[in-house]
C-alpha positions as CSV (number, residue, x, y, z in Angstrom):
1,X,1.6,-21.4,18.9
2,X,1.6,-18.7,16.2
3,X,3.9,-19.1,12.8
4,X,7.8,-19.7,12.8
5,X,10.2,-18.7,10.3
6,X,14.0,-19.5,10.0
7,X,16.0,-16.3,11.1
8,X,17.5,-14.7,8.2
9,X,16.1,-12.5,5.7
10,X,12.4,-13.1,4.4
11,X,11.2,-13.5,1.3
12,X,8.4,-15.1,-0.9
13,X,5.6,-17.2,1.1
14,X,8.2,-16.4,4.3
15,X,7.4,-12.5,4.1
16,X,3.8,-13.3,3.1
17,X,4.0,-15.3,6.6
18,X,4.8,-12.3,8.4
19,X,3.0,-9.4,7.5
20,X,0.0,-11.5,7.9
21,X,1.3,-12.3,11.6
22,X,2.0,-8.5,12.1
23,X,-1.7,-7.3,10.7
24,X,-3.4,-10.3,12.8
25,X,-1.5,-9.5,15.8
26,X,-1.8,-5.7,15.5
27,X,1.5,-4.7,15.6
28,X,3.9,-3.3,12.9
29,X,7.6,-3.5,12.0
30,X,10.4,-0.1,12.0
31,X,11.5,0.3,8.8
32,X,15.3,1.6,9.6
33,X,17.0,3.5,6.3
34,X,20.7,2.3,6.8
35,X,23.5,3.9,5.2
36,X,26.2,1.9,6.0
37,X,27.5,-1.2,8.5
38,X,27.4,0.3,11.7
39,X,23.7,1.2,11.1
40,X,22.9,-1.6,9.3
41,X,24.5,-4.1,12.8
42,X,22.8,-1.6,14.7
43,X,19.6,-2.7,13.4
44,X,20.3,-6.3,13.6
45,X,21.7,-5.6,17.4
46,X,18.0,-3.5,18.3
47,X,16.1,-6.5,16.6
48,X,17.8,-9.2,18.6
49,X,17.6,-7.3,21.8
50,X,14.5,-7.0,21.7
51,X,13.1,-10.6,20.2
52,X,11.5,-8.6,17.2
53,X,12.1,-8.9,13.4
54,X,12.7,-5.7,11.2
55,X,12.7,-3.7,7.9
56,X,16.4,-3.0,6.8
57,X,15.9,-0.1,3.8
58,X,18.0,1.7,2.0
59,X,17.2,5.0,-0.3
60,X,19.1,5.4,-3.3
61,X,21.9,7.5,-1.5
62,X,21.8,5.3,1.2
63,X,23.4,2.5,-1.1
64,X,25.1,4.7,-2.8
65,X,26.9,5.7,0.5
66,X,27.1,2.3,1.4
67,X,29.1,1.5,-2.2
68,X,31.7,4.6,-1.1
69,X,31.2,8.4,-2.5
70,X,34.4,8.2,-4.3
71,X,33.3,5.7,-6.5
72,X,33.6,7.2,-9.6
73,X,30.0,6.0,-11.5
74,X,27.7,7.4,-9.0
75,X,25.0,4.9,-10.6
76,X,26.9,2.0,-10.4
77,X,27.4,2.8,-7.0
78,X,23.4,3.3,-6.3
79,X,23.1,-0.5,-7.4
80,X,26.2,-2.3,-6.2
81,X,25.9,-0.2,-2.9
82,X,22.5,-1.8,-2.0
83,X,23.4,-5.0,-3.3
84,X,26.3,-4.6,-1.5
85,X,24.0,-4.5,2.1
86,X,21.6,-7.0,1.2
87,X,24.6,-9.5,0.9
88,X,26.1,-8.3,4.3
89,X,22.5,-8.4,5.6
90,X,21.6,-12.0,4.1
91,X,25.0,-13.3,6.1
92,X,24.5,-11.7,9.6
93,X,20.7,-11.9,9.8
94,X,20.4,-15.1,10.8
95,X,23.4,-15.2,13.4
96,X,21.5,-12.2,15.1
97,X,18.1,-14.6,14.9
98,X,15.5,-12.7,14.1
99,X,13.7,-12.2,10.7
100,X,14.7,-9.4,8.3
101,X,12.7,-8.1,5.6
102,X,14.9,-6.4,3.2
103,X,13.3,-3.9,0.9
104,X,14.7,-0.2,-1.2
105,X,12.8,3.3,-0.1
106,X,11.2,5.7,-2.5
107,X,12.5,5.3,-6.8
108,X,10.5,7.3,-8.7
109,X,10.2,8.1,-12.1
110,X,14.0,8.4,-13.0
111,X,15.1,5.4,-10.7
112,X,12.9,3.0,-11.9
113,X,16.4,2.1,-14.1
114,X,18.0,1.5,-11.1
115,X,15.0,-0.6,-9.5
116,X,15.0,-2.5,-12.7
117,X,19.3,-3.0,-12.1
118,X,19.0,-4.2,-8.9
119,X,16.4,-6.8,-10.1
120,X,19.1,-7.6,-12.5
121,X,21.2,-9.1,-9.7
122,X,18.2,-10.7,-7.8
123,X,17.0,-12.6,-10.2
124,X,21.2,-13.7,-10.5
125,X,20.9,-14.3,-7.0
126,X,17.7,-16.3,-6.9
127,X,19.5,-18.4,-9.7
128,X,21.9,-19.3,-7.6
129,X,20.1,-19.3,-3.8
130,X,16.6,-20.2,-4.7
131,X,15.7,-16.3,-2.7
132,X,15.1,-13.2,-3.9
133,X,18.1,-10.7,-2.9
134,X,15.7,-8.2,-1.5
135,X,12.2,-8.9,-0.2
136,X,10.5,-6.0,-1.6
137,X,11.4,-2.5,-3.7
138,X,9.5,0.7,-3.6
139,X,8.4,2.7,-6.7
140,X,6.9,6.1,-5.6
141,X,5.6,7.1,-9.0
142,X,2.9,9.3,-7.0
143,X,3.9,12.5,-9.0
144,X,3.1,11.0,-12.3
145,X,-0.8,10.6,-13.1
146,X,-2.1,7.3,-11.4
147,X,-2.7,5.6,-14.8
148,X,0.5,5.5,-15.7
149,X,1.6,4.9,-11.8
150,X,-0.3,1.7,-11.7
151,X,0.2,0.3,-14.9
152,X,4.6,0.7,-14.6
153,X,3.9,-1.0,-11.3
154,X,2.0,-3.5,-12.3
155,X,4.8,-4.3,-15.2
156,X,7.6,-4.3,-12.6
157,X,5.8,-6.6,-10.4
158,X,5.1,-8.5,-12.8
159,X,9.6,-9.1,-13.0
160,X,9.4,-9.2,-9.2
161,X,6.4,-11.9,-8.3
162,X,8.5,-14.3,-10.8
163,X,11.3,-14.5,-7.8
164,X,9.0,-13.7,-4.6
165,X,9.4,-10.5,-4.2
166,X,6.8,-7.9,-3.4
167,X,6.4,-4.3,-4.4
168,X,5.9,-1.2,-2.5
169,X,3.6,1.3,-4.0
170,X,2.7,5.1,-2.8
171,X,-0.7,6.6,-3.9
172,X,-1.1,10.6,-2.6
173,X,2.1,12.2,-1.4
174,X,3.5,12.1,1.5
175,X,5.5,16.0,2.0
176,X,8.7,16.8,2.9
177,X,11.8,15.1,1.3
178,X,13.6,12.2,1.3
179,X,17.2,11.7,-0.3
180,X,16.4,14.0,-2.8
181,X,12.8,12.7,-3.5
182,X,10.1,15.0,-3.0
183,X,10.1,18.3,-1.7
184,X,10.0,21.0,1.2
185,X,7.0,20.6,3.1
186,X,5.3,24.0,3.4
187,X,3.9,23.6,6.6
188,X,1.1,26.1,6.4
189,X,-0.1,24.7,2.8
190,X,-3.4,22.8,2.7
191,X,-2.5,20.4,0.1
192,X,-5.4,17.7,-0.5
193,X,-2.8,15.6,-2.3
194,X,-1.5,14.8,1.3
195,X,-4.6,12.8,1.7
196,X,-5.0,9.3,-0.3
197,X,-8.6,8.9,-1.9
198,X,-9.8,5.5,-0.9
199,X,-10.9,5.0,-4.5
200,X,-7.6,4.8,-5.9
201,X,-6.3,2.5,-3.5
202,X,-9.3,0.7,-4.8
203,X,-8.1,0.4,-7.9
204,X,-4.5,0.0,-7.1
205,X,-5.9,-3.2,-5.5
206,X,-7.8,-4.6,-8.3
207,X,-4.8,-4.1,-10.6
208,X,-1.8,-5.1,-8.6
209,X,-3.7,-8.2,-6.7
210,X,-3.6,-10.4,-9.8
211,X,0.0,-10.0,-10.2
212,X,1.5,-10.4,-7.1
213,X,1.9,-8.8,-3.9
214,X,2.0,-5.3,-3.2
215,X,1.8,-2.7,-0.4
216,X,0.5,0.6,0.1
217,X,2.3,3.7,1.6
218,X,-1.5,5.7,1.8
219,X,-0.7,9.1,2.4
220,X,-3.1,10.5,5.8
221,X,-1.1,13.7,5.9
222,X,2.4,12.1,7.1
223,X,5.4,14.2,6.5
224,X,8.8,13.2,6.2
225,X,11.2,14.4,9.0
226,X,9.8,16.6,12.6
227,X,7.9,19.6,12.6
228,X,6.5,21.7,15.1
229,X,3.9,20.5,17.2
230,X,-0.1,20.9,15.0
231,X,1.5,21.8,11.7
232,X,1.0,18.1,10.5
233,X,-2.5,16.8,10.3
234,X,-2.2,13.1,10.4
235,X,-6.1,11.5,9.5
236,X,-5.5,7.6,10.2
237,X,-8.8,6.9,9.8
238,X,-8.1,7.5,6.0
239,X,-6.3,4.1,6.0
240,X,-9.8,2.7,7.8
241,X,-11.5,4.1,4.8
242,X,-9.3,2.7,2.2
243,X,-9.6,-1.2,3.8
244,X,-13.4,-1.4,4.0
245,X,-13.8,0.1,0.5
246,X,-11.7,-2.7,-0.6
247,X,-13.2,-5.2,1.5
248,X,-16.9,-4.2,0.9
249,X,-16.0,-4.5,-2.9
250,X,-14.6,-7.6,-2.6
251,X,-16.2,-9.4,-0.1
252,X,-12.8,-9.6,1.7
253,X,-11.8,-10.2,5.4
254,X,-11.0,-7.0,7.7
255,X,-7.6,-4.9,6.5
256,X,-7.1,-7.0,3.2
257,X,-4.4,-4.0,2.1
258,X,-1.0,-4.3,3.4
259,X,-0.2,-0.7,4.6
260,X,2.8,1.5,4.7
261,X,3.0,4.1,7.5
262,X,6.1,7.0,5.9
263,X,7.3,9.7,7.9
264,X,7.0,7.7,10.9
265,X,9.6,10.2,13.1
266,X,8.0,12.3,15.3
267,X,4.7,11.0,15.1
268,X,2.1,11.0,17.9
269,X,2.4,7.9,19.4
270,X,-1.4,7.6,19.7
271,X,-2.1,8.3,16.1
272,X,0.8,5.4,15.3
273,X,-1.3,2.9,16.9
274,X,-4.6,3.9,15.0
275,X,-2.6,3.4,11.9
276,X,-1.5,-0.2,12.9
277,X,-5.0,-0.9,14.1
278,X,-6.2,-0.1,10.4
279,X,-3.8,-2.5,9.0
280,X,0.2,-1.0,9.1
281,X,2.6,-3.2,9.0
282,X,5.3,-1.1,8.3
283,X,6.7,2.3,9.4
284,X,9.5,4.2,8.0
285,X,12.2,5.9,10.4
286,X,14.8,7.8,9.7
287,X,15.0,11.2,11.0
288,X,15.1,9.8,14.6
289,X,17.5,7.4,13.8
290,X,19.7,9.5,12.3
291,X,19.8,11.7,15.2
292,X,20.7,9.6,17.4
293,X,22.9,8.0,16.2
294,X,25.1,11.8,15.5
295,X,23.6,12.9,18.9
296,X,25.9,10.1,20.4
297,X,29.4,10.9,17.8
298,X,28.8,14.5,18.9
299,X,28.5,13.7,22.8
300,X,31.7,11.8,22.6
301,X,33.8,14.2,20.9
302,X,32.4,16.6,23.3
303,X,33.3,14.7,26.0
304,X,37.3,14.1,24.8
305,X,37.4,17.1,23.3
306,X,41.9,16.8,23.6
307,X,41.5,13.3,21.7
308,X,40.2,15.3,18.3
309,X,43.0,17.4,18.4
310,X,46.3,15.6,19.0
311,X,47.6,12.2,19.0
312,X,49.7,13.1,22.5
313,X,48.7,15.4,24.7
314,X,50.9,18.4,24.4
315,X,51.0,19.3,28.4
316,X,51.2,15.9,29.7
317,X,51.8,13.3,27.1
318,X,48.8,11.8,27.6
319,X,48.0,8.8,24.5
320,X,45.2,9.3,22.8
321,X,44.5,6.2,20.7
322,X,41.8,4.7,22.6
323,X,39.9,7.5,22.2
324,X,40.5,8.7,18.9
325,X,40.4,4.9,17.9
326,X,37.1,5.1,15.1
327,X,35.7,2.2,16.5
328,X,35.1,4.0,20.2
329,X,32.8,6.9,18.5
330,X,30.8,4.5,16.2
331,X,30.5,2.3,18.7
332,X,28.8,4.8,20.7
333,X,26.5,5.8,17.8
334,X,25.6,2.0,17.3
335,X,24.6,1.7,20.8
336,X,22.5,5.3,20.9
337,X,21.0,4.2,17.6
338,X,20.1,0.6,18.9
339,X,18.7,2.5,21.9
340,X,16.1,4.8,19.9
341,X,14.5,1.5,18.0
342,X,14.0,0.1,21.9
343,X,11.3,2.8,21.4
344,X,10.1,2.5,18.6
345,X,9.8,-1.7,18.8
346,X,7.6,-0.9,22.0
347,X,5.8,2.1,20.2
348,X,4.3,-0.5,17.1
349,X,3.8,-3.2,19.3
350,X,6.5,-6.0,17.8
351,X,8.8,-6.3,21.0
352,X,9.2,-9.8,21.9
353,X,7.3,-11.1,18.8
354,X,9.9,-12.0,16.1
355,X,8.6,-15.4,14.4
356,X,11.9,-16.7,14.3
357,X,12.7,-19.7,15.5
């Protein structure tokens, strides 16, 4: 019998608990961006389904989106929209009963303000729970030189390990762009900084490991969104590199770095489980989540097309309520949504192995 957990959202020693269980086992979690409540319980509803626990994330539009675009103070909104969702998340999780590590995608340079916000209200909310609000944040701070990268991480996690909380780091740059973070990938560029050098995960390790814990989203030439077939190079064996660098150095059990897996959409699914054999316990999805979730609105209205244009029909007075009726489209993106992770828990390995119990 392998570790339990209580259901619910994991943090501290709990989410320490399961990305051990996920590297020993050799299987890794979806991390799902969610951009609202129908994603978000779309998430939860995949995760149950299929016995497995799960990422919930959200980018820094993502919770603004979640707070409402009209809000005027689009910054406020960034920070009351995610903790917004991790208090929706925090009540449902453990009615759906499976674990849920909740965590915030790529901040870099100019978000670290809004990082440093939302640990504003965790630490409120560890006051008053005894948890962390969020299990982890991401800085992605791989634009700046890596001096400065690691030292603002290690003085962040150094806020974070105070209430359990563990901090997502990105060394090398993964291409393409994510809510406004990063850039278009040129897809006939050669660019070496798409490829991590084992040595500064290295000393990423020997910097952060005192403080706290930390992960590592190792760039091996992963790309965020889909591409054409052979115009991403993904090198896995990169991320076998990087772990027994650190574990020659110090003297340290096999795959001692937690590992980040970005730009997980569209990915060969052979090359996915090289990168969960070298130690991934995590991998970002978006792109094909997204898609499926529209793929489903767009079916629907396809399919009533009368129902998105009048109330009654105008040659036979046919209602239209139930079909126009929001509810009846988003549910139908829920369920096509819910459907894609089915893949993708059977793709890293974690269906039918949630700890929860």
């Amino acid at each position: 019998m392998g570790a339990a957990l209580k259901p619910g959202v994991v943090t501290g020693q709990d989410y320490e608990t399961l990305v051990t269980a996920c590297k020993e086992g050799g299987y890794a979690l979806p991390a799902v961006n969610v951009t609202g409540t129908n994603t978000v319980n779309s998430v939860l509803e995949a995760a149950a389904n299929n016995k497995a626990d799960v990422i919930i994330q959200l980018s820094n539009g993502g919770a603004q989106f979640f707070a409402g675009q009209g809000m005027p103070d689009g910054n406020a909104a960034k920070v009351l929209g995610a903790v917004s969702a991790a208090r929706h998340v925090h009540l449902l999780a453990e009615h759906y009963g499976i674990c849920v590590v909740l965590h915030t995608d790529h901040a870099n340079k100019k978000l670290i303000p809004w990082v440093e916000a939302m640990l504003d209200h965790g630490e409120a909310f560890y006051k008053e729970t005894g948890k962390a609000l969020y299990s982890s944040h991401m800085l992605d701070l791989s634009e700046e030189p890596i001096e400065w990268n690691l030292s603002e991480c290690a003085r962040v996690l150094e806020r974070m390990s105070k209430i359990g909380m563990s901090l997502e780091i990105e060394l090398g740059v993964t291409g393409g762009e994510e809510d406004g973070i990063g850039g278009e990938f040129d897809e006939s560029a050669d660019n070496s900084k798409l490829y991590t050098q084992p040595e500064d995960v290295l000393q990423a390790y020997d910097k952060l490991t005192p403080i706290g814990s930390f992960s590592v989203a190792a760039s091996f030439g992963n790309v965020h969104g889909v591409y054409k077939p052979g115009n991403v190079k993904l090198r896995p064996e990169i991320l076998k590199n990087s772990q027994d660098l650190v574990a020659r150095q110090h003297n340290a059990g096999p795959n001692p770095l937690h590992l980040v897996f970005h730009g997980g959409s569209g990915s060969d699914k052979g090359q996915i489980r090289d990168a969960v054999s070298f130690g991934v316990f995590k991998m970002n999805i978006d792109t094909d989540t997204q898609f499926a979730f529209s793929e489903a609105v767009g079916k629907f209205v396809n399919e009533n097309p009368k129902a998105f244009l009048y109330q009654i029909d105008p040659d036979d007075g046919t209602p239209y309520k139930k079909l126009y009726d929001p509810r009846k489209l988003l549910r139908a993106a829920e369920v096509s949504m819910a459907e894609r992770l089915d893949e993708a828990f059977v793709d890293l390995g974690s269906k039918g192995r949630s700890l929860a119990q």
